[in-house]
C-alpha positions, -999 to +999 in steps of 0.1 A: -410-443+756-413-466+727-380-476+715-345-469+724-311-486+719-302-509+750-268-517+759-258-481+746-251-447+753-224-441+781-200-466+788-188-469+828-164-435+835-181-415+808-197-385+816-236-385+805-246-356+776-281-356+770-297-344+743-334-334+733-344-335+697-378-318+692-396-332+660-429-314+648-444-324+615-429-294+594-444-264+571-439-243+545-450-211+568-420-196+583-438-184+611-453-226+623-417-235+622-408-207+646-434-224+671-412-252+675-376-226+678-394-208+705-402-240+726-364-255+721-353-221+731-374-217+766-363-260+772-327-243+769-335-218+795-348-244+818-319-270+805-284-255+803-265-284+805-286-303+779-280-301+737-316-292+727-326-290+686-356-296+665-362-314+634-396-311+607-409-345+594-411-325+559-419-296+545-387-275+563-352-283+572-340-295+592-349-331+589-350-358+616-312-370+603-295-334+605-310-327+642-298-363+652-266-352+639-260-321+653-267-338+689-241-360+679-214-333+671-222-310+702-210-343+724-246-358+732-244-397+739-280-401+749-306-385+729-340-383+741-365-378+708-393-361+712-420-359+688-443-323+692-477-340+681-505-337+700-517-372+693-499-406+685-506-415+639-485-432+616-458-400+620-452-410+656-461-448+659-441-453+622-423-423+606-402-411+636-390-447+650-380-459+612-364-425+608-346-425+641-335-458+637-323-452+602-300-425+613-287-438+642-271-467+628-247-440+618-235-437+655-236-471+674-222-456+704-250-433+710-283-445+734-317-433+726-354-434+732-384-421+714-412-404+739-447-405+729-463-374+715-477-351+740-510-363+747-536-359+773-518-342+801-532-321+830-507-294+815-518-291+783-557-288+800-543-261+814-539-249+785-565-253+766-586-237+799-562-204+799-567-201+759-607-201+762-603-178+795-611-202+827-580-192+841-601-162+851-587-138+828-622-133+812-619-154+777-656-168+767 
């Protein structure tokens, strides 16, 4: 978590809406920015109670500034950004914060934070072992 907004978000007696905004770089194949729909759409699954989008850094629509916003107008009032890139880069150490920042100053009221791309994680060696078959299923 790299940046938020302190001394935002809910005030005392207001109930908490959280967000997730999904942010992968963007492409011009349909099918790549489907990738990212299909993950938003198995976090709402697990997630019912949360407002869950995506955004593209370029290339497709929507844009970091439209996904903020439509948080924002389904009631969110913390809004967790997540950027869906494997390793940190000038996207997720520069782009996404100035970007973020930028369009939040359009609602004051609302707290958020930026998590760090995804990473090393035992998860995603997980994985990478079931994709190359040493989950057992036979792969290499």
């Amino acid at each position: 978590m790299r940046r938020h907004r302190p001394g935002t978000g809910p005030r005392r007696g207001r109930e908490v809406k959280r967000a997730l905004l999904l942010v992968d770089h963007g492409s011009r194949r349909a099918e790549a920015n489907a990738l990212i729909e299909e993950v938003a759409r198995q976090l709402r699954d697990r997630k019912p109670d949360w407002v869950i989008e995506t955004a593209h850094m370029e290339l497709a629509t929507p844009d970091i500034a439209e996904g903020l916003e439509s948080c924002v107008r389904q009631g969110a009032n913390e809004i967790v950004v997540h950027p869906y890139f494997l390793g940190p880069g000038n996207h997720t150490a520069r782009d996404i914060p100035r970007l973020v920042e930028e369009a939040m100053h359009q609602h004051p009221g609302i707290g958020f934070r930026i998590t760090p791309p995804l990473g090393v994680h035992p998860g995603i060696v997980d994985v990478v072992l079931e994709r190359v078959g040493e989950d057992g299923s036979g792969g290499l």
